[in-house]
MIDREN-596505 format. One record per atom (N, C-alpha, C): x, y, z. Coordinates in steps of 0.001 Angstrom, whole numbers, padded with zeros to 6 digits, always signed. Example, Ala and Ser with C-alpha at 12.3 -4.5 7.8 and 13.67 -1.06 7.14 Angstrom:
# MIDREN-596505
+013190-005690+007800+012300-004500+007800+013200-003300+007800+012850-002250+007080+013670-001060+007140+012900+000030+007870
//
This chain:
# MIDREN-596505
+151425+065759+059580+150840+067076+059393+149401+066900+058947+148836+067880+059463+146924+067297+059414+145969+068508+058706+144804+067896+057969+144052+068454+057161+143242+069367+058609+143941+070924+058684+143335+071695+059379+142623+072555+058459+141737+072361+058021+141328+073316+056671+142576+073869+056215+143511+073684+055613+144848+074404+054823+144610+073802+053840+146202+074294+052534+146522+074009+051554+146197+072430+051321+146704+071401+052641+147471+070215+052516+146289+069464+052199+145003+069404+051429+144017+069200+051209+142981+069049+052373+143331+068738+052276+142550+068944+053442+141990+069992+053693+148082+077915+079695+149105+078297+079278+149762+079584+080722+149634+078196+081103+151253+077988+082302+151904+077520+081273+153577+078169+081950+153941+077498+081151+154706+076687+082122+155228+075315+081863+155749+074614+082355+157464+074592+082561+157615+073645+084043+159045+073968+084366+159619+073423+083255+160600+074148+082844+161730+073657+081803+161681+074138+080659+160568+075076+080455+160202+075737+079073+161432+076127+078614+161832+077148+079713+162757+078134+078835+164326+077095+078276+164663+076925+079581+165417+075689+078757+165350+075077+077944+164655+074350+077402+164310+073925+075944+164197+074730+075171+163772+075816+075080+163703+077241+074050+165229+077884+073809+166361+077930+074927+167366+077628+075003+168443+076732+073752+167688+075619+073834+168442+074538+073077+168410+075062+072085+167577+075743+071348+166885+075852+069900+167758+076897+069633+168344+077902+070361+169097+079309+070622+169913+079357+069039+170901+077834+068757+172035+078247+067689+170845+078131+065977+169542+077584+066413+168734+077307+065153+168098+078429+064872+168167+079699+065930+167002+080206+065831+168412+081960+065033+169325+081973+065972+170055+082323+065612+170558+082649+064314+171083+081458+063964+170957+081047+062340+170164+081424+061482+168472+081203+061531+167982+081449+060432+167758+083152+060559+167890+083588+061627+168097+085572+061262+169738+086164+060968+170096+085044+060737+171014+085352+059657+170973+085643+058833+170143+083947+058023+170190+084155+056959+169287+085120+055742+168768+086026+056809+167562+087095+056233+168302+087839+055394+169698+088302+056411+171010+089605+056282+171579+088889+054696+171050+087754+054317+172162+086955+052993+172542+085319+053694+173227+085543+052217+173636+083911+051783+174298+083507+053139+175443+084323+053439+176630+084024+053745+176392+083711+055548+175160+084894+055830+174756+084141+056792+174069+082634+057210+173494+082437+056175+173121+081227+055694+173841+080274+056207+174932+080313+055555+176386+079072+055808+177047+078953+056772+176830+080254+057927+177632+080337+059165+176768+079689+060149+175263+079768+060184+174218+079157+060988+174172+077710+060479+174632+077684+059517+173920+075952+059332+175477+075324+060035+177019+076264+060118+178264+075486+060504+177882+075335+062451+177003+076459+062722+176691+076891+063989+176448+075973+064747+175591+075446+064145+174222+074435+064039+174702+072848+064585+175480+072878+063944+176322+071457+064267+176663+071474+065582+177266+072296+066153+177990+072408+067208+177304+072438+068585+175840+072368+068301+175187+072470+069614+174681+070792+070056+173497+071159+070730+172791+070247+071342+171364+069911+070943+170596+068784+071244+169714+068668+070420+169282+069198+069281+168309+069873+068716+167554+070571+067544+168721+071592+066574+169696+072188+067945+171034+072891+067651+171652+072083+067065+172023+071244+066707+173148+069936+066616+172820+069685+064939+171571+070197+064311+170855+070138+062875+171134+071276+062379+171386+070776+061241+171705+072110+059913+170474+072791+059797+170638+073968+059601+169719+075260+059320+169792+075666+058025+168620+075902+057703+167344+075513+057128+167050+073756+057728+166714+073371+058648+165815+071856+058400+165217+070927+057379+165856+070265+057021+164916+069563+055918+164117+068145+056937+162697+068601+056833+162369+067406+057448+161521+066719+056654+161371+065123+056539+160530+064328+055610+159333+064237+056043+158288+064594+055567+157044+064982+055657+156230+063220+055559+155737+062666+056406+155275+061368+056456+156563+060473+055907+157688+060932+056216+158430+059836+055449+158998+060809+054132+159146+059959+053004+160112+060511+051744+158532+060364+050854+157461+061081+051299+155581+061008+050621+155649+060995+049160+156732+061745+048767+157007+061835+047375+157303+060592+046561+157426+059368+047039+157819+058424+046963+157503+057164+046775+156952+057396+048241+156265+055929+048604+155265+056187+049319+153921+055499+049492+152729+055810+050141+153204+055721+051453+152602+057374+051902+153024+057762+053511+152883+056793+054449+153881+057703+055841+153414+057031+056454+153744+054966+057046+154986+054917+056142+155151+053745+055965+156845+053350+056384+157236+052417+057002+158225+052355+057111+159328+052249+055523+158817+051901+054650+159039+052302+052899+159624+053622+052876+158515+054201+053118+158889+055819+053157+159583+056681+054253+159623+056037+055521+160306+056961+056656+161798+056223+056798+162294+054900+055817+163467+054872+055265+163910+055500+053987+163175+055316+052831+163666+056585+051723+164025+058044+052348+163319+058392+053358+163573+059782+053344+165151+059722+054421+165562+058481+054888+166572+058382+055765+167580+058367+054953+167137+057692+053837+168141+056942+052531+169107+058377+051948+168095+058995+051772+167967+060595+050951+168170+061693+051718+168530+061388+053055+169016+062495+053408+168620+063539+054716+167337+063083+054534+166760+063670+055590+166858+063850+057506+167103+065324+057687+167476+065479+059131+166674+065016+059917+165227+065206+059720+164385+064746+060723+163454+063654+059652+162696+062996+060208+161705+062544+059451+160028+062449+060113+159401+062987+059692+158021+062880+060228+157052+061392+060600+157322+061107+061434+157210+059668+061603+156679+059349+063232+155533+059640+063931+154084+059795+062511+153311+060794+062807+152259+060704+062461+151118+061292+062552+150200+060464+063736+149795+060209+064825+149335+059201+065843+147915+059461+065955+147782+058067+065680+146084+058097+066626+145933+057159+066986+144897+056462+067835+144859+055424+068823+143957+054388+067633+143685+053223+068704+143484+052060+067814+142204+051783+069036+141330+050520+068823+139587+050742+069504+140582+050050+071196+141909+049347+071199+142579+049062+072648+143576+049445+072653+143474+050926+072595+144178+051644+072944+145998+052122+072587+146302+051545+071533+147647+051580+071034+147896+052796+069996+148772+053481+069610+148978+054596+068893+149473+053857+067349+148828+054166+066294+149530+054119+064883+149885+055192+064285+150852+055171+063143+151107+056028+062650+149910+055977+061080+149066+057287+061132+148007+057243+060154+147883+058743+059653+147876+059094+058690+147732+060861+058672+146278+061592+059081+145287+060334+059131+144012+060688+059667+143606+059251+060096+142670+059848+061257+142282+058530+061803+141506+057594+060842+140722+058387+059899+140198+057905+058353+140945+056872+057601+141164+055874+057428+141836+055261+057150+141490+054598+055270+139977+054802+054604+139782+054596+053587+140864+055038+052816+141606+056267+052857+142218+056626+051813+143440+055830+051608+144111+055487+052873+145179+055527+052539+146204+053489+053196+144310+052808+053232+144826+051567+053089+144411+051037+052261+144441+049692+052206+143080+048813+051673+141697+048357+052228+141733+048694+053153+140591+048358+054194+139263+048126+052988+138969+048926+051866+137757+049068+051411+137916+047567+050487+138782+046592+050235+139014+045322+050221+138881+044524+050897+138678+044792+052158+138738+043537+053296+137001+043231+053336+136464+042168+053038+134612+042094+053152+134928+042269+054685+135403+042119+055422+135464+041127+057128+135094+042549+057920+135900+043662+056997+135199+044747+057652+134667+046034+057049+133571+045402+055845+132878+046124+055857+131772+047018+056312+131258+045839+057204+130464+046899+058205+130760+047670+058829+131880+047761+058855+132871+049399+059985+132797+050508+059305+132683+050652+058025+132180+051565+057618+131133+052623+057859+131448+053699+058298+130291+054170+059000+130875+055851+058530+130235+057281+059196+129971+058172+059582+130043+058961+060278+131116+059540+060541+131103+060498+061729+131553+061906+061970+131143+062506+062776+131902+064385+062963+133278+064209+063473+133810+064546+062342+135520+064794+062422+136190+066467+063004+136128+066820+064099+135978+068342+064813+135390+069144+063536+134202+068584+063797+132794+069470+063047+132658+069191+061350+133235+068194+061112+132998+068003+059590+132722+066294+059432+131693+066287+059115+131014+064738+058486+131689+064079+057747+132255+063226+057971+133428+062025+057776+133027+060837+057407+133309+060137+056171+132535+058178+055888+133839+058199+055658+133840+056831+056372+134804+056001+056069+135057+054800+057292+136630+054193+057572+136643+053604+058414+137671+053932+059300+137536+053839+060363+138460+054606+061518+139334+054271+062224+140368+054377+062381+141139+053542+063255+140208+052959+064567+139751+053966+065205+139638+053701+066555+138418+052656+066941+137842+052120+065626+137031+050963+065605+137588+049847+065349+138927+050006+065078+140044+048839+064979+140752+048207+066127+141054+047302+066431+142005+046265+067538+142890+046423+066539+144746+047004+067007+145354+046593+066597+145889+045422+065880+145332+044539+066346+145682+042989+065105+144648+043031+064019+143585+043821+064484+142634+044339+062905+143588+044893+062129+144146+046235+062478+144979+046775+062071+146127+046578+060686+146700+045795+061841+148013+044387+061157+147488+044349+060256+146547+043698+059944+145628+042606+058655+145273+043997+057033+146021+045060+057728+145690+046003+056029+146884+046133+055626+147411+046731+054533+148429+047391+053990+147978+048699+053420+149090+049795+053334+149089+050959+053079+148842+051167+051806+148300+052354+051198+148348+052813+049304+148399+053851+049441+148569+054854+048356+149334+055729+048045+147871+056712+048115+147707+057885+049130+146795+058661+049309+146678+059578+048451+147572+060168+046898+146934+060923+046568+147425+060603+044889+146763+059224+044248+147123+058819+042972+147363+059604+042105+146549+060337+041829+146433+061301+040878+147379+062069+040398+148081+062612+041757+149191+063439+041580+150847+062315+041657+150600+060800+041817+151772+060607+042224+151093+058689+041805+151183+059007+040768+150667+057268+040050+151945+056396+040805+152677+057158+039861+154118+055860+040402+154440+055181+041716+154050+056063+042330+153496+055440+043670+152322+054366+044122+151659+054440+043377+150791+053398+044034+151657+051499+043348+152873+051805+042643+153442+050573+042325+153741+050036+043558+153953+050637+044990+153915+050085+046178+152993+050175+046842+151927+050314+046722+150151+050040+047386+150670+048270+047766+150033+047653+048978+150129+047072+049256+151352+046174+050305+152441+046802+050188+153564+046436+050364+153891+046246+051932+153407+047793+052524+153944+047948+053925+152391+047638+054993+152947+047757+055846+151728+047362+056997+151465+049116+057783+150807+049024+058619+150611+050185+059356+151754+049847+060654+152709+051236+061000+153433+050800+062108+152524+051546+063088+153341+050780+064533+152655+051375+065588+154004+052818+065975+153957+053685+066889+154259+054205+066989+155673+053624+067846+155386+052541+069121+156322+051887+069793+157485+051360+068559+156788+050932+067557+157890+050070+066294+158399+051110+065946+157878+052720+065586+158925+053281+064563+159647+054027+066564+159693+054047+067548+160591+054333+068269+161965+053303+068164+161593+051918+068136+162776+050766+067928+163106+050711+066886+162551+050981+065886+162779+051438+064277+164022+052431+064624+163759+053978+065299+164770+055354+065077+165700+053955+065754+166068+053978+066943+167147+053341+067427+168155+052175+066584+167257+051405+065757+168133+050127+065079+168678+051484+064436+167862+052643+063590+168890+052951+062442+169842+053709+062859+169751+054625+064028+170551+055212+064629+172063+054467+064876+172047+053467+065483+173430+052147+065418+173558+052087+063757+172712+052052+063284+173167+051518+061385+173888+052300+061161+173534+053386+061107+173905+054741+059968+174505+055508+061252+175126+055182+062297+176176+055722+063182+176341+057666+063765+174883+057714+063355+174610+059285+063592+173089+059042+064321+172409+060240+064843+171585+060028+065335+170152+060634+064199+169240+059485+064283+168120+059776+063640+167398+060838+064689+166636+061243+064278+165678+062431+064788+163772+062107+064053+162925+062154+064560+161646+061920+064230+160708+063258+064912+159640+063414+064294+158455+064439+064627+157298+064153+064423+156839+063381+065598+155458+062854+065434+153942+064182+065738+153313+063443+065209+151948+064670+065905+151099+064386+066777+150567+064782+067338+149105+064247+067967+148171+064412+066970+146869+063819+066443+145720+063997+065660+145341+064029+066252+143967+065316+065812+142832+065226+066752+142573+065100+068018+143532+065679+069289+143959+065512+070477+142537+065512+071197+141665+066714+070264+140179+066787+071472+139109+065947+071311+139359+065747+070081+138326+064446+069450+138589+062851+070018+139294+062663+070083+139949+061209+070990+139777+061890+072899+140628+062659+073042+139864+062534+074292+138367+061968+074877+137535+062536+073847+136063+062524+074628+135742+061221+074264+136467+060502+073654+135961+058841+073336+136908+057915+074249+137018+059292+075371+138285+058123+076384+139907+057593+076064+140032+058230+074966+141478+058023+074296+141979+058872+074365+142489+059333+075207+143657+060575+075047+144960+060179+074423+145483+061371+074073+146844+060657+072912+148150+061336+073573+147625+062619+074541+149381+062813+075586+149657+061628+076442+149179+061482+077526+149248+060371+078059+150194+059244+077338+149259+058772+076057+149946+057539+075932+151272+057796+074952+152059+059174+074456+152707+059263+073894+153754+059581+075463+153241+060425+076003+154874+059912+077145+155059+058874+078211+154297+058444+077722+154405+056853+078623+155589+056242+077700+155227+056216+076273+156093+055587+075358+157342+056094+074912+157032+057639+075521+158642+058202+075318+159659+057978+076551+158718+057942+077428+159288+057650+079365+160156+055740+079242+159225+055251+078744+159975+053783+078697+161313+053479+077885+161178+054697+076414+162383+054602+075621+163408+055412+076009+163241+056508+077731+164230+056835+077339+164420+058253+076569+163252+058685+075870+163499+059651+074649+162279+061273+075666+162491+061112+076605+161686+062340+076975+162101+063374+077478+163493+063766+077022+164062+064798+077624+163823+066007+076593+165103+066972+077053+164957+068323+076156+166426+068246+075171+166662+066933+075528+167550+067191+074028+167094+065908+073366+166273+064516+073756+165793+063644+073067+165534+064003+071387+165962+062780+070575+165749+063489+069798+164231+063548+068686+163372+063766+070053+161647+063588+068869+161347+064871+069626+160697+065599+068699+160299+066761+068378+158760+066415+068280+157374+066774+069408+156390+066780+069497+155352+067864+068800+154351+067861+067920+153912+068539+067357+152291+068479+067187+151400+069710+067144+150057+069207+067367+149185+070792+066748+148268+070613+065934+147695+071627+065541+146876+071738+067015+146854+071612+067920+145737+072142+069001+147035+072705+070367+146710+073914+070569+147669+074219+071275+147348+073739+073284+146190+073018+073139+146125+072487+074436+146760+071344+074532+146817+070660+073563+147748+069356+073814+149051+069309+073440+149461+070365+073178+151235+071183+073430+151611+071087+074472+150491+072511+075477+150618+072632+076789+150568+071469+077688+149228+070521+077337+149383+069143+077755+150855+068230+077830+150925+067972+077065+152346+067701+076265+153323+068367+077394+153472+069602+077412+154585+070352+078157+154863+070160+079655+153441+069496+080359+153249+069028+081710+154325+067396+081983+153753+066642+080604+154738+065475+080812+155614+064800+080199+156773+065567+079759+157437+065583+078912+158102+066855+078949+159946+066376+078468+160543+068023+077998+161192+067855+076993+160508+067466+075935+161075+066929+074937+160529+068934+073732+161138+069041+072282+161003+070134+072417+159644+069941+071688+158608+070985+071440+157415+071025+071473+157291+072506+070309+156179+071893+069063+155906+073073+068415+154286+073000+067731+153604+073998+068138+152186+074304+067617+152168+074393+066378+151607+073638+065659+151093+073508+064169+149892+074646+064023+150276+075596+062975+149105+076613+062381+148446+076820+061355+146947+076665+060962+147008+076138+059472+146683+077538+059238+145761+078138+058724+145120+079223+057771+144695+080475+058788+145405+081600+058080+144850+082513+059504+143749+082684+059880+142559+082497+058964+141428+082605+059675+140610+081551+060537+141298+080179+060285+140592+079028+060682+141380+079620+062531+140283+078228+063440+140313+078244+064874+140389+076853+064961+141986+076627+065711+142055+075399+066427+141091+074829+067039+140803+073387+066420+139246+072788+067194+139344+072566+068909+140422+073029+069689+140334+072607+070742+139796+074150+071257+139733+075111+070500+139709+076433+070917+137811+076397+070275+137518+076338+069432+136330+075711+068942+135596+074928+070087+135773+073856+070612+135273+072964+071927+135156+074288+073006+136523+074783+073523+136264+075374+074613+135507+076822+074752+135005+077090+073180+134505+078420+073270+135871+079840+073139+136892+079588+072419+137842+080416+072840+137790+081009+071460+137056+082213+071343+136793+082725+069639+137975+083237+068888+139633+083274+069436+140661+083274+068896+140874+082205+067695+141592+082877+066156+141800+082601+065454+143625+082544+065015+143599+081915+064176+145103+081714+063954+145991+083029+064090+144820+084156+063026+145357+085400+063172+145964+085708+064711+145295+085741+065349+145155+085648+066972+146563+085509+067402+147027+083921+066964+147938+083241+067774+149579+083638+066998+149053+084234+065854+150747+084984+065155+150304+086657+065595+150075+087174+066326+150170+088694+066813+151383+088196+067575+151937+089622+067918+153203+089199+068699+153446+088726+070429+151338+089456+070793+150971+089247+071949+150850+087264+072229+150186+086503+070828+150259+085331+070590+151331+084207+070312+152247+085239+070071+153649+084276+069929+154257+084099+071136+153999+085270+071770+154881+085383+073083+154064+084386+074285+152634+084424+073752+152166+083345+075042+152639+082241+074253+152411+081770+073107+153551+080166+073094+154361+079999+073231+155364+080481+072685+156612+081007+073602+156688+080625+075099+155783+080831+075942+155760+080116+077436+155545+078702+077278+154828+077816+076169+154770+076871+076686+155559+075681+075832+155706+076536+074462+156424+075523+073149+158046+076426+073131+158546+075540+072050+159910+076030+071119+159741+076180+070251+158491+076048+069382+158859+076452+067803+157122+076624+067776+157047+076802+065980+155780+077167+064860+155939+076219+063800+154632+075463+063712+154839+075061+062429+153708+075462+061614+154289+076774+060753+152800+077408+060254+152701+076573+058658+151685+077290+058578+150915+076932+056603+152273+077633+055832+152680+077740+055097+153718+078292+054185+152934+079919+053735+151736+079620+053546+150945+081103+053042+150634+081683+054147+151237+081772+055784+151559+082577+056905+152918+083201+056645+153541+082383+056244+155221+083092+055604+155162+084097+054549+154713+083318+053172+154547+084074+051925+153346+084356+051660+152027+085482+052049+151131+085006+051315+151031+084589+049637+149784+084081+049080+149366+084100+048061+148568+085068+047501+148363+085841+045947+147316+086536+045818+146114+085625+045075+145647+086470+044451+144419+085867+044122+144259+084271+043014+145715+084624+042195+146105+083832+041296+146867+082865+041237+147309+082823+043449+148017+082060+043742+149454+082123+043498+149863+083452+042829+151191+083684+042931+151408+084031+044305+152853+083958+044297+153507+084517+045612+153285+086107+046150+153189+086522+046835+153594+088354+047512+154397+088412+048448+154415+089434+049166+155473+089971+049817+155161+088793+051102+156742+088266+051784+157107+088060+052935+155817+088867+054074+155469+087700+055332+154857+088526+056492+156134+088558+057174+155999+089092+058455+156890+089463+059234+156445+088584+060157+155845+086865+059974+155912+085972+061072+157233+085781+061636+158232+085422+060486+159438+084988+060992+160459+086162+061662+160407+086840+061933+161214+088059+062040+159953+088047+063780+158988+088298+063548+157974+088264+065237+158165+086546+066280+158329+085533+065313+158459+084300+066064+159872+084433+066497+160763+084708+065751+162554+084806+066558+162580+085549+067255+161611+086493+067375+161910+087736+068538+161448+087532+069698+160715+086066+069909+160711+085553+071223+160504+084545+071470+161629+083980+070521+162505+082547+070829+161568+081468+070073+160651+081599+069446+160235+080679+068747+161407+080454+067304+161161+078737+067016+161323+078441+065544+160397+078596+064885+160524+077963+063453+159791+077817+062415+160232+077152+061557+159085+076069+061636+159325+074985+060314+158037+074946+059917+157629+075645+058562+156052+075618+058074+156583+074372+057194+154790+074131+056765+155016+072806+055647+153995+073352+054565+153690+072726+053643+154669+071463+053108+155089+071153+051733+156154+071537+051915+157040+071562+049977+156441+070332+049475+156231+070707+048266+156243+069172+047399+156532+069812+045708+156994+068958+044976+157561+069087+043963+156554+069050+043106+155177+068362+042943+154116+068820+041836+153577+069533+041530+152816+070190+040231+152706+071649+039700+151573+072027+040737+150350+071461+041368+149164+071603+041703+149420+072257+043401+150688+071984+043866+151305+071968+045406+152109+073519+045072+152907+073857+044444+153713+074721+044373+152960+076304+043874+153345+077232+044364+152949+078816+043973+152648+078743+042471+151459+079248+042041+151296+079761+040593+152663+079956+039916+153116+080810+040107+154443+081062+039582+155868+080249+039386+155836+079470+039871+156469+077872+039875+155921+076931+039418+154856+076816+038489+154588+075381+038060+155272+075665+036563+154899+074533+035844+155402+074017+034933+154700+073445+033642+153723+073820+033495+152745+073203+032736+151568+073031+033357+150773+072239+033086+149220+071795+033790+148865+070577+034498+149925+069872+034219+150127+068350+034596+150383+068259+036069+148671+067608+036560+148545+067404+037523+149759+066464+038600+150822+065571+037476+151718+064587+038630+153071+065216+037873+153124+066218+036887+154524+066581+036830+154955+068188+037490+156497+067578+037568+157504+068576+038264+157211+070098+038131+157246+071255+038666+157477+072534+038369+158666+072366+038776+159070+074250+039239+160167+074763+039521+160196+075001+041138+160441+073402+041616+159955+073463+043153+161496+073916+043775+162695+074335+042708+164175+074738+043681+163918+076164+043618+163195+076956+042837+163091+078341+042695+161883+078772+044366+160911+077791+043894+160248+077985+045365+161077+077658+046618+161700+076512+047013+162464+076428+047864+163112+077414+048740+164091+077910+047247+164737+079372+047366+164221+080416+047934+162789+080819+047844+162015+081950+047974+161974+081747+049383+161297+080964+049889+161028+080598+051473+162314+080360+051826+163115+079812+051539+164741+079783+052812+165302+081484+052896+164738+082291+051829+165210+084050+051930+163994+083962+053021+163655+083716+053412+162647+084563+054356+163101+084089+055878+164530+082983+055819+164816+082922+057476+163949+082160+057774+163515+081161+057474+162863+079893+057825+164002+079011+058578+163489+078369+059323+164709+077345+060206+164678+075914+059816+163429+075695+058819+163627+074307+058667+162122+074343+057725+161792+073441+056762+160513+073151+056587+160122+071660+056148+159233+071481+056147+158441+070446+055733+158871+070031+054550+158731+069156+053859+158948+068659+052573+158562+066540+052305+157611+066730+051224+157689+065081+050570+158476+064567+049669+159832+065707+049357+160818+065537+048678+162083+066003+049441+162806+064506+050315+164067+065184+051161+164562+065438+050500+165046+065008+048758+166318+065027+048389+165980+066319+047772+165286+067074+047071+165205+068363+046383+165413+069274+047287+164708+068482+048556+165054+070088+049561+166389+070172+050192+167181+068774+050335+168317+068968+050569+169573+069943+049350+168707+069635+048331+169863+070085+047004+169460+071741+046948+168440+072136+047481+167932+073268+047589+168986+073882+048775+168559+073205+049628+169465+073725+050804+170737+074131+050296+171739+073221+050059+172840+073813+049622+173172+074660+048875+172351+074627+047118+172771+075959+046641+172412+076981+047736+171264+076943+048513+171154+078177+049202+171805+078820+050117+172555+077828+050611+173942+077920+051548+175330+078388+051393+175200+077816+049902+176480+077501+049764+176578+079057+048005+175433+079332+047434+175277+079953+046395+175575+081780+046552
//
């Protein structure tokens, strides 16, 4: 999930659409249940089981946001096993961007200062450099000035210390995977743990890599075409804040497909490039849902598209996204829960303490009443324990 100016700090449509929108039918079902109450709640998530792909997952979704982030520095095979360990239906695994010959890693930005060691290595310090990140001035060092065996040669750290010290006790530990490893990665664990893993990678920056000759559809269904995993019940779930490389996406591949939305007023940078003065607002009207709707299966909005915030950052009233996205066949899985006071609604924290707990099951709660189908989270196991009282309460 990517720093689109949000919280997180930071159209043809193609053959087979509807079918895949289809699959989603017992998930989507489910969560306008659970608007009516609890009890609907518990009948969609028994529903849920019984289908096919995305259907085949309990409702509400708990998916691990880079892995189990809460945990272990994202992004890491560390962390996209904790969150397997703990529970998690899907796991976010990864975030992709290309490498300077052409290979996909899993990185939450192609920026890589934050969240390796790279600023340790002398060998490449001169890579350090400068650049427009879809319109914002960027230092640091980049993947895409890297050769994968550059790559190899870093280890991961924990991107946001401050809020999550205990974490950096594993800085160093894991390597950067490529995207091909965590596909043979889902499969070993899938035989382990005798159920099927599920993953939701993204595209980064789909328009920004293009123009440097790297496109990132292409080389993600090449890699889903060889494994095997590119159908409409496969189980990876494609995701991309730019809704051209959805549609892209939707040309080669029928795997299921959902537009990432950050802030209503911000404009997807691919809509930005092409001159298209539509804003997020834009793309949640009901005229905007219904054209994605032709080309995706789901939404993955900001959480403050669901609930806004007021001024003080408390919660207000429910929008009527979710109630307009089910009404023509879209899901919804916004992100991204996290359990520290600085992440959670005014009204849910807990003190002032930037790395301790609020009342992230009371928030939980709030957003699964609103008929959400699944969300984001860097804590599988809270959101799983959430889930159930909410199911089951």
């Amino acid at each position: 999930m990517g720093t689109q100016g949000t919280q997180e700090s930071n159209q043809q449509a193609g053959a087979g659409g509807t079918g895949r929108r289809a699959l989603l039918g017992a998930a989507v079902l489910g969560a306008t249940g659970s608007v009516l109450g609890l009890a609907g709640t518990a009948n969609a998530a028994e529903r849920s089981r019984s289908g096919k792909g995305l259907g085949s997952l309990p409702v509400p979704t708990i998916i691990g946001h880079r892995g189990a982030s809460g945990y272990r520095p994202e992004h890491t095979f560390g962390s996209y096993q904790l969150a397997l360990d703990l529970g998690a239906d899907i796991v976010e695994a990864g975030d992709l961007v290309p490498t300077r010959d052409g290979h996909l890693v899993c990185r939450h930005e192609p920026e890589i200062g934050g969240t390796t060691d790279v600023a340790s290595h002398p060998e490449f310090a001169g890579r350090r450099t400068t650049k427009v990140l879809d319109g914002v001035p960027t230092t640091g060092w980049f993947t895409e000035d890297f050769t994968l065996a550059e790559l190899k040669t870093l280890r991961a750290v924990e991107r946001i210390p401050a809020n999550r010290p205990h974490n950096t006790l594993y800085d160093g530990r894991w390597e950067i995977p490529t995207f091909e490893e965590v596909l043979k990665w889902q499969d070993e664990q899938t035989r382990r743990r005798g159920k099927q893993v599920w993953i939701y990678p993204e595209t980064k920056h789909p328009t920004y890599f293009r123009k440097l000759g790297l496109g990132l559809e292409e080389r993600v269904a090449k890699l889903l075409h060889k494994h095997g995993k590119d159908r409409k019940n496969s189980p990876v779930v494609l995701q991309s804040f730019e809704p051209s490389s959805i549609q892209r996406l939707n040309k080669l591949v029928d795997n299921p497909l959902v537009v990432l939305l950050s802030g209503a007023a911000t404009r997807p940078w691919d809509f930005v490039e092409a001159g298209d003065p539509r804003t997020v607002a834009d793309l949640i009207t009901r005229a905007g849902l219904r054209e994605i709707a032709g080309y995706a299966q789901g939404i993955g909005p900001t959480l403050d598209l669901v609930i806004p915030k007021d001024a003080a950052g408390n919660l207000t009233t429910p929008t009527t996204l979710v109630k307009d996205a089910h009404a023509v066949g879209l899901i919804l899985h916004p992100y991204t829960m996290r359990n520290e006071n600085p992440f959670l609604p005014a009204n849910f924290r807990k003190g002032t303490d930037a790395d301790a707990y609020g009342d992230s099951f009371g928030a939980f709660r709030t957003y699964f009443a609103t008929g959400i189908d699944g969300v984001f989270t860097d804590n599988p196991d809270t959101g799983l324990l959430a889930r159930a009282d909410f199911v089951n309460g």
